[in-house]
Structure formats: C-alpha cells, structure tokens
GUPADO-452424 format. One record per residue: residue number from 1; residue in three letters; y, x, z of N, C-alpha, C in turn. Coordinates in steps of 0.05 Angstrom, whole numbers. Each point is the difference from the previous one (the first is absolute). Layout:
NUM | ala | Y | X | Z | Y | X | Z | Y | X | Z
...
// end
This chain:
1 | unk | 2464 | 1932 | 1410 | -29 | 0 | 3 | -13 | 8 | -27
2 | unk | -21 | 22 | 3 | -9 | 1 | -35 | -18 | -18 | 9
3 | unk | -24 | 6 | -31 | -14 | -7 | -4 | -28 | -12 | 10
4 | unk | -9 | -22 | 22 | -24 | -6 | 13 | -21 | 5 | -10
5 | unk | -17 | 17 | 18 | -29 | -5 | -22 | -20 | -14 | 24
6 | unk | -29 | -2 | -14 | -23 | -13 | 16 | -8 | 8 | 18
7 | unk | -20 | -2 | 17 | -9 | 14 | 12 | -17 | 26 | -7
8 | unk | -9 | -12 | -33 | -23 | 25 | -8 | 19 | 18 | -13
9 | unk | 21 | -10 | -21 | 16 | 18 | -3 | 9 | 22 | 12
10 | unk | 7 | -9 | 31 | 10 | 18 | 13 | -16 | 17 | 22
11 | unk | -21 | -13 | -2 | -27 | 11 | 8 | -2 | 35 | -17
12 | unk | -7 | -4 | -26 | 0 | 18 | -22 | 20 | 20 | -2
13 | unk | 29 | -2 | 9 | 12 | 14 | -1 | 10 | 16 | 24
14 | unk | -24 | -9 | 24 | 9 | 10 | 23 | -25 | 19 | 9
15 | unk | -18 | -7 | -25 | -23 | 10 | 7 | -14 | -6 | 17
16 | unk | -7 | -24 | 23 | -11 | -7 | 12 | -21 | -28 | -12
17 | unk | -22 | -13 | 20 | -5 | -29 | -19 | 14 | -25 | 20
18 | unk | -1 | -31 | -15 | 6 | -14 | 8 | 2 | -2 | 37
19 | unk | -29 | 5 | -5 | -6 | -17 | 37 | 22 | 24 | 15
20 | unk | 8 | 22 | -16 | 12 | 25 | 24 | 25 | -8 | 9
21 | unk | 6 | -12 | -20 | 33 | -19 | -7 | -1 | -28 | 15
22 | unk | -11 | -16 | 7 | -11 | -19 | 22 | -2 | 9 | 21
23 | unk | -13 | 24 | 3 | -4 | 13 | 31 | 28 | 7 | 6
24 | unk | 18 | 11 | -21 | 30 | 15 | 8 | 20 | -31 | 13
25 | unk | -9 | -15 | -17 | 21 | -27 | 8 | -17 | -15 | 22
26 | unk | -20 | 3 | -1 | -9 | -11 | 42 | 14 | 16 | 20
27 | unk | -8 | 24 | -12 | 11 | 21 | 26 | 29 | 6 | 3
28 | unk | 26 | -8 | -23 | 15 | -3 | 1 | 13 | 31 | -5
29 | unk | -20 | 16 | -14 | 12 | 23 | -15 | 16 | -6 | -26
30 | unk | -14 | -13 | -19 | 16 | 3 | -19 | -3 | -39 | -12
31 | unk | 27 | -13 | 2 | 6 | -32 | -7 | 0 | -3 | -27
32 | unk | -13 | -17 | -9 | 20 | -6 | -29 | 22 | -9 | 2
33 | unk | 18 | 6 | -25 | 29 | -11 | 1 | -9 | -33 | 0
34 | unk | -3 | -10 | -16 | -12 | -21 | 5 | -24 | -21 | -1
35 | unk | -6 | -19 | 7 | -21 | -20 | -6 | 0 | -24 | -13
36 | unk | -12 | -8 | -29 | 3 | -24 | -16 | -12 | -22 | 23
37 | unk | 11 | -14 | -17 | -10 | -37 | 12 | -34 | -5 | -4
38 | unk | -7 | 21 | -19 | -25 | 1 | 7 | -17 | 18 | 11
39 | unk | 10 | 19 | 15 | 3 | 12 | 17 | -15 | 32 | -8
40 | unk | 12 | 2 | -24 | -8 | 23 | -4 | 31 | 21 | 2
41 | unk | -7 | 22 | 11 | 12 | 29 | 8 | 21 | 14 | -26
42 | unk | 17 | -4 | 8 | 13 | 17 | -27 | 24 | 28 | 11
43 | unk | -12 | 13 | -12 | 22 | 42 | 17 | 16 | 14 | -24
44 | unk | 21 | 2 | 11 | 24 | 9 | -18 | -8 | 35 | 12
45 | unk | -10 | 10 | -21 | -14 | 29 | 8 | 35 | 19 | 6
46 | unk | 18 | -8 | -10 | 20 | 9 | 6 | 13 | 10 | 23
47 | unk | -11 | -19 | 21 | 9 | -3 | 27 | -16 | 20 | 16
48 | unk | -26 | 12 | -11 | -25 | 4 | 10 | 9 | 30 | 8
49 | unk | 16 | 14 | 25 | 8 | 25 | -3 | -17 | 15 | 23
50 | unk | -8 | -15 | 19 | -8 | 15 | 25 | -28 | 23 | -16
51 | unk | -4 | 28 | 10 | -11 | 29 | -17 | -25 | -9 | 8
52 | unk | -18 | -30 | 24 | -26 | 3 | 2 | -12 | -9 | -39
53 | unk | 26 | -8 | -25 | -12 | -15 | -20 | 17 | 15 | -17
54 | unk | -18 | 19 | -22 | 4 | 10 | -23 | 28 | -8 | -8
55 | unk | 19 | 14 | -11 | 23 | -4 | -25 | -20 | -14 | -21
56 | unk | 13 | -12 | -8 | -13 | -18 | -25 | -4 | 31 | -27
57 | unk | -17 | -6 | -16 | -7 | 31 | -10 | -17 | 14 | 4
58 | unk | -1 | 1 | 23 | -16 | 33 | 7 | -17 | -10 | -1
59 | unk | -25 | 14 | 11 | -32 | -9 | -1 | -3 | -13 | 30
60 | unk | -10 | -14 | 3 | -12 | -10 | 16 | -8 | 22 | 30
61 | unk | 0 | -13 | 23 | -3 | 10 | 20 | -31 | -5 | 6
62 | unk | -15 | 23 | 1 | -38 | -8 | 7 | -7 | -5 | 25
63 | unk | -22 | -18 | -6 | -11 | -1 | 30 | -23 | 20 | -1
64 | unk | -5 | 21 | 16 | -20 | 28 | 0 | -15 | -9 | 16
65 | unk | -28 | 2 | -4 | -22 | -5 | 21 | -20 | 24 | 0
66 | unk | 1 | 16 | 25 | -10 | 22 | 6 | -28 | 5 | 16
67 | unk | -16 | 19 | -13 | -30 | 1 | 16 | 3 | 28 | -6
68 | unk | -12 | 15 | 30 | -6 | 15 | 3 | -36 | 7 | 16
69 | unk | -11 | 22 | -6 | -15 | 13 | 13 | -5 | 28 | 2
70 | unk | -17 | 16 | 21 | 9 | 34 | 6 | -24 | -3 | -23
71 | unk | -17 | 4 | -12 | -27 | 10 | -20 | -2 | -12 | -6
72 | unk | -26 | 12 | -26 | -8 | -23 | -21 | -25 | -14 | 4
73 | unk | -3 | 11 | 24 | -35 | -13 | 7 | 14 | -28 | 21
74 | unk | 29 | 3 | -10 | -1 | -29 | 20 | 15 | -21 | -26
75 | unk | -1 | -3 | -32 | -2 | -8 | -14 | -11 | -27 | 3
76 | unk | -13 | -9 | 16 | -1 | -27 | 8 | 11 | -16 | 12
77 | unk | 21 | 16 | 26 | 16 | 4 | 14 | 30 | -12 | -26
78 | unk | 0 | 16 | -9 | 25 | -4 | -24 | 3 | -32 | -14
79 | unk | -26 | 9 | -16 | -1 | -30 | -13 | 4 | -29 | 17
80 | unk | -18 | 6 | 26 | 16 | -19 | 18 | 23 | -12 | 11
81 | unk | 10 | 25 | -1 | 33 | -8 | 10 | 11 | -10 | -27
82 | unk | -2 | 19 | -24 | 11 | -9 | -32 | -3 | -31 | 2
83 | unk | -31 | -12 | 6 | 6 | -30 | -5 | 3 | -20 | 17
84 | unk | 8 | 18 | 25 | 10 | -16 | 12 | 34 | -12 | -4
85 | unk | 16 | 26 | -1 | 33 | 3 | -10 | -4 | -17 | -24
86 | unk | -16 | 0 | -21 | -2 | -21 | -18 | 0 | -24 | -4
87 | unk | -12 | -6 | 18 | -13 | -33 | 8 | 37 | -11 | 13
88 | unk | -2 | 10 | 22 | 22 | 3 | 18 | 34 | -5 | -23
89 | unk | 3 | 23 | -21 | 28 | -3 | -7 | -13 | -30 | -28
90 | unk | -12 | 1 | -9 | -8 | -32 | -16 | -1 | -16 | 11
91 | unk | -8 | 1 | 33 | -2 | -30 | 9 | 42 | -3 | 6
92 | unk | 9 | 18 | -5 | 28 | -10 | 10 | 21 | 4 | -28
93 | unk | -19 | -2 | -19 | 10 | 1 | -38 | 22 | 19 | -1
94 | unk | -15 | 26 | 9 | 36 | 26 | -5 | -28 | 12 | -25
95 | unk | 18 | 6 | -17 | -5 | 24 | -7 | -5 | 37 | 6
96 | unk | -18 | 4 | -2 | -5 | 37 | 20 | -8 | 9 | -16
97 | unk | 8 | 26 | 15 | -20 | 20 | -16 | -12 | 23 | 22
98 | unk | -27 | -5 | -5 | -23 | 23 | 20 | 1 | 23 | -7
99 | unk | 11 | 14 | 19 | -1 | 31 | 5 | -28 | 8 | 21
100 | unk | -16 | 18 | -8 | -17 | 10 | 21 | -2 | 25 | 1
101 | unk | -7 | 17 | 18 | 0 | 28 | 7 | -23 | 8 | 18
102 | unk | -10 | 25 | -10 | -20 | 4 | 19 | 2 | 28 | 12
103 | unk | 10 | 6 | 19 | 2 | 25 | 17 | 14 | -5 | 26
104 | unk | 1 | 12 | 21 | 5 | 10 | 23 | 26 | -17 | 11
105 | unk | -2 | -30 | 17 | 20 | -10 | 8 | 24 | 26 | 17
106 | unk | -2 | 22 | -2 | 26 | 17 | 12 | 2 | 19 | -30
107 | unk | -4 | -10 | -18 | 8 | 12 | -26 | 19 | -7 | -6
108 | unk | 29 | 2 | -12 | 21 | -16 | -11 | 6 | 5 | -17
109 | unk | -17 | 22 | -21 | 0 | 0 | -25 | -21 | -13 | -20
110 | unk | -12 | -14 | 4 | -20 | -23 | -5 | 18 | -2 | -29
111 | unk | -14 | -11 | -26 | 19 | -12 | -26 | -1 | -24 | 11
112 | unk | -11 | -17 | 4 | 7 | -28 | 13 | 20 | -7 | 13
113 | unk | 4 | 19 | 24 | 16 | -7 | 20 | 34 | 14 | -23
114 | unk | -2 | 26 | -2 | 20 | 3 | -20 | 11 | -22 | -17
115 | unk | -17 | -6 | -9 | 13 | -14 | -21 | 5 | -29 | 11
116 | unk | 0 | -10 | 23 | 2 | -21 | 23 | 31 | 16 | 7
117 | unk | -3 | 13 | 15 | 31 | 10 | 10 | 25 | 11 | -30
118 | unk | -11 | -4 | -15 | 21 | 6 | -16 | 12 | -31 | -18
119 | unk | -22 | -14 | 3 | 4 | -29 | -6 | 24 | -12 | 17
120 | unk | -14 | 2 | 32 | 20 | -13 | 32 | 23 | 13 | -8
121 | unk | 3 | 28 | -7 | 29 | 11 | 6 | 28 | -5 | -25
122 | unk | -19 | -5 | -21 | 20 | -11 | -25 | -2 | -17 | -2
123 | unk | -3 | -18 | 14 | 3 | -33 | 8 | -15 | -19 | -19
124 | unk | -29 | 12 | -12 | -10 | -20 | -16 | -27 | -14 | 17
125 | unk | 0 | 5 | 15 | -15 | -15 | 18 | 19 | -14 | 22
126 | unk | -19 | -26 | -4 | 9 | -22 | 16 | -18 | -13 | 24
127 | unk | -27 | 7 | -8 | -14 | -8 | 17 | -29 | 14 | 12
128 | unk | -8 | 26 | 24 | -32 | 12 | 2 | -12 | -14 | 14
129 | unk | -19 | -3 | -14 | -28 | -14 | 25 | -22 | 22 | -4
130 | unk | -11 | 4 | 27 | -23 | 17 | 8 | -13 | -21 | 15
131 | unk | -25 | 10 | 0 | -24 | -16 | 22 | 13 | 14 | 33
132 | unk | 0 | 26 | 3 | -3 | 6 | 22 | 30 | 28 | 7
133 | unk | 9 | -8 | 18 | 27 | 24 | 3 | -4 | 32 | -7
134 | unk | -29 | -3 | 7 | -6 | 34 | -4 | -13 | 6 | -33
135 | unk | 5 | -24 | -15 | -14 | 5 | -28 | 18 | 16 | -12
136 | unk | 21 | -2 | 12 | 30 | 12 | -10 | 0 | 24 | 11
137 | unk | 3 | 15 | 15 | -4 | 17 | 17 | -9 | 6 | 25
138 | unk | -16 | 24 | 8 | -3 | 0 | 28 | 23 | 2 | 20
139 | unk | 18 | 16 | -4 | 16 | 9 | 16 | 31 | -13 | -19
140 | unk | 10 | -16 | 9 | 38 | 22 | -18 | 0 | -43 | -18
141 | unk | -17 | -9 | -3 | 0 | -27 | -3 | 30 | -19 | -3
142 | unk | 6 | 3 | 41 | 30 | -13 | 3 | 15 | 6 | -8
143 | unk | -6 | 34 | -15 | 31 | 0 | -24 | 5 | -7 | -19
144 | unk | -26 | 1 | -19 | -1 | -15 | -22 | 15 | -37 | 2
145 | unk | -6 | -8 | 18 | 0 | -25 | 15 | 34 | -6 | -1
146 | unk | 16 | 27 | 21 | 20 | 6 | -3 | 20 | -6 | -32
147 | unk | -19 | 23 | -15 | 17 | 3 | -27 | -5 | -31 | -17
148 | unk | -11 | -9 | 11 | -13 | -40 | -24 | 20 | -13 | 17
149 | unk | 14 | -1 | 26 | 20 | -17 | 19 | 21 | 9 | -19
150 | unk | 13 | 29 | 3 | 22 | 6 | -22 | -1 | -14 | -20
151 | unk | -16 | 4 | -24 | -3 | -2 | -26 | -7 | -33 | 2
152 | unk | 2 | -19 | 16 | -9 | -23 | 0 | -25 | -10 | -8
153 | unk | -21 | 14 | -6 | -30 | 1 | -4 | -14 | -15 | 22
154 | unk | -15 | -22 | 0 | -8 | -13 | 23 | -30 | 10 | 9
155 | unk | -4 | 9 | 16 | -35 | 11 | 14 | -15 | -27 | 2
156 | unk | -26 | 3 | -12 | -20 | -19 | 12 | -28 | 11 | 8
157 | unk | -8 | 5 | 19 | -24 | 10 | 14 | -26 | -24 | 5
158 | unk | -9 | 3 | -11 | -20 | -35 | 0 | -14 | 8 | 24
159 | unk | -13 | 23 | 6 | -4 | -3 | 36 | 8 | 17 | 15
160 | unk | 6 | -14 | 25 | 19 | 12 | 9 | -12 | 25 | 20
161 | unk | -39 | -5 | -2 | -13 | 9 | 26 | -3 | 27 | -8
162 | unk | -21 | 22 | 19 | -7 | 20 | -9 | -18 | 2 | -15
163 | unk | -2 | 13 | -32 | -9 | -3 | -21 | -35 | 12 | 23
164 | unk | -17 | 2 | -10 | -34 | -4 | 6 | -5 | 23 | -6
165 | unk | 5 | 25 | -20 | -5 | 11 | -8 | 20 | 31 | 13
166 | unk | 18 | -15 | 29 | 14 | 22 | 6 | -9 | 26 | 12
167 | unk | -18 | 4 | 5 | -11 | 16 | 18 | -12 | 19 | -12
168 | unk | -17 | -4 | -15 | -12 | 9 | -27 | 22 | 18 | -23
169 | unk | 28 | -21 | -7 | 13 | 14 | -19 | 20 | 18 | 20
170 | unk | 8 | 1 | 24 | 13 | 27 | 14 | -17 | 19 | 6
171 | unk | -23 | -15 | 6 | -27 | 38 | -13 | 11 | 16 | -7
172 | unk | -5 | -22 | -35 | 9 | 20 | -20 | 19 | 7 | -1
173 | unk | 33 | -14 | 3 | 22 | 16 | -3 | -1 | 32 | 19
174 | unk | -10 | -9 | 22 | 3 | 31 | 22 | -9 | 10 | -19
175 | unk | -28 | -2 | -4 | -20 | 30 | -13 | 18 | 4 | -24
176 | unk | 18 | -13 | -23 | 11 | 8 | -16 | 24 | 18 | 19
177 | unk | 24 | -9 | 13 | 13 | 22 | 15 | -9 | 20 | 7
178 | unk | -12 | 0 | 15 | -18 | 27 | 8 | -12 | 28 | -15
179 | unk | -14 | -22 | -28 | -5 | 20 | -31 | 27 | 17 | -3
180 | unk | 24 | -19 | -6 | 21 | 10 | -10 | 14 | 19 | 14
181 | unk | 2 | -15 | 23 | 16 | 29 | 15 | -3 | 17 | 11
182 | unk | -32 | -3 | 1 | -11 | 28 | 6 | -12 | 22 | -23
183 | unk | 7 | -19 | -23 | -2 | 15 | -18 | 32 | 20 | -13
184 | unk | 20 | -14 | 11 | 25 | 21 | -10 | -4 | 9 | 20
185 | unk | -4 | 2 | 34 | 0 | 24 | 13 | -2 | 22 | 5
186 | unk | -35 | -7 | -10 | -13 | 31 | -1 | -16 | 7 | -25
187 | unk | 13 | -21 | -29 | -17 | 19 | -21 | -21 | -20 | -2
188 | unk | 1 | -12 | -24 | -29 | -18 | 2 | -28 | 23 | -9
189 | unk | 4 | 21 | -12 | -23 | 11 | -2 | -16 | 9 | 30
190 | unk | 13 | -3 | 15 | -7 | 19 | 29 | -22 | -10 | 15
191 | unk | -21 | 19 | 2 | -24 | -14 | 23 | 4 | -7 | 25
192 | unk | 30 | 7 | 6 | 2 | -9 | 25 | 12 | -25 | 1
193 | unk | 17 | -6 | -23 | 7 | -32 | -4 | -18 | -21 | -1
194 | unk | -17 | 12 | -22 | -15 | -16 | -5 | -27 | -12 | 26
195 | unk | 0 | 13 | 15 | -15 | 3 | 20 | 18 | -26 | 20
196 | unk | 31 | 10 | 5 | 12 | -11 | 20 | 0 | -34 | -11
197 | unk | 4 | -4 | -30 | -2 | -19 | -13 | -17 | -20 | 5
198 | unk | -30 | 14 | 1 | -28 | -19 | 3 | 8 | -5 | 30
199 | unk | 2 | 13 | 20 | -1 | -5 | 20 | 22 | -22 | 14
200 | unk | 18 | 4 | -14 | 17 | -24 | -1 | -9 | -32 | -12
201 | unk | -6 | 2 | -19 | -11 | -26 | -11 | -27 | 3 | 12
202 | unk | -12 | 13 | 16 | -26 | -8 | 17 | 13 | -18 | 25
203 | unk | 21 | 10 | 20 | 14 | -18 | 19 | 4 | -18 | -8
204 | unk | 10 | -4 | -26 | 14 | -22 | -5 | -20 | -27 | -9
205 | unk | -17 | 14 | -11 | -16 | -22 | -1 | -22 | -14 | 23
206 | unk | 2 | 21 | 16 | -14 | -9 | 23 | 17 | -20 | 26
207 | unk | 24 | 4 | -12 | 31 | -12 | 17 | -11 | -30 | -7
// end
C-alpha cells in the first residue's frame, strides 16, 4: 500500500473538489482505501487506475460549460445561459471553464465548439453542461454526445424541454442554408440568385 492522503490532498491531485469526492463514495464510483476512527477518508492514489481519473501528473480533466446563440442581437440570450451554467457548476463546487459562441447552431466550425471537440477528443474534458440540447448544435448533437460516451466525458443538459427560442433560431439557420447554397450554385454575384435568395427567405419567414 503507498502512501494515504486526505481527502483534500487527493482532491487536488485529482483535480476535482472535496464534495465531488463524497458524491464518488455515495455513489460508489470511487471508495477510499480507507476510513479513520474518526471517520475521516483516506486514498492510496496508487490504486486509482480506472481512465474516468487523470494519471497522477497530467493536468487535470475540465469541467466545460457551454453557451451558445445564432447572433449578436441575441447577446442577452448569451449572458443568460453564461450565468446560468455558472450558478449551476458552483452550486455543485467543480471548477469550469465558459466557452461561448455566437453563430449558426448547424455551423461546426464555430471557435467554441472547436475548441470544445478538441478538448472531448484528447481526453481533457471530463465534464459539458449546456442549458439546452440544441445550444450545442442544431442538427449532428447525438454525436458529439456519442464521442463524450467514448472518451468518458459525462453530458449535463439542465433542461431537458424545447429551448423557447426554437422557432425563431431555425429561421435563421434555413435562411443561412439557403444564402450558402445558393450561393455556390449559381454565382453569388447573379441577379438571378440573388432574386431566388430573397424569395426564399421571404417563404421562409412567412413559414
């Protein structure tokens, strides 16, 4: 057996805080080796092999808390979700870090979301929380979802309903599709695109 440490000790080196280490030994993920007579927790980090908990060393596994919106005129929209995921990962004492993005939920080149999937896939994320399933993407979502089950990354969606604002933000993604691909079709300079264009985002907004 090496060396026992505390709870906070091993808190610190696991990168998580105390209460996360209490939640692991209720739920019967992760035990301490053992318990003093006065009943404090002591973990031989040695033993500690299962891949959901860092090699001792490396950096720490993050908890990412993600907000998205399609524009910037919905900047109120943003900040809302930002403090909500805030409130939300402090009331459960993880440490995060807020990523936000503002463009087109069927965009998947977003820097946010990038730099979100490159986190999930080299295994330094441990934990995403979003307000709403589609803050993440409109479409293509359950794969991301997919690749955090692999990589042992746990999903947290704080609601589970249809975000309020859905109807409104697939507007805009159509009318963005529509710009785009009717703009490699036929030539974005063309009066006839541009024509077929308005008339498209005229249906659509009347849809």
């Amino acid at each position: 057996m090496g060396k026992l440490l505390g709870i906070g000790e091993t808190a610190a080196a696991l990168g998580v805080s105390r209460q996360t280490l209490r939640k692991w030994d209720d739920e019967g993920l992760l035990k301490p080796t053992e318990i003093t007579l006065g009943g404090h927790r002591r973990y031989d980090l040695a033993k500690i092999q299962t891949p959901r908990f860092r090699p001792i060393g490396q950096p720490p596994r993050k908890t990412v808390a993600y907000a998205r919106v399609s524009s910037r005129d919905q900047k109120q929209d943003l900040d809302r979700q930002a403090r909500m995921l805030e409130l939300y990962c402090a009331s459960q004492g993880w440490e995060y870090e807020l990523v936000t993005d503002i463009g087109s939920g069927m965009n998947y080149h977003k820097r946010g979301l990038q730099q979100l999937l490159d986190g999930i896939i080299n295994g330094g994320v441990q934990r995403l929380v979003i307000t709403h399933k589609d803050r993440l993407l409109r479409f293509g979502a359950e794969l991301v979802f997919a690749v955090c089950e692999a990589k042992e990354c746990e999903v947290i969606i704080l609601n589970q309903g249809e975000n309020t604002s859905f109807e409104e933000e697939l507007t805009q993604d159509i009318s963005e599709i529509i710009t785009v691909f009717s703009a490699r079709l036929y030539g974005s300079r063309s009066n006839k695109t541009k024509q077929m264009i308005e008339s498209m985002h005229e249906a659509v907004a009347k849809s």
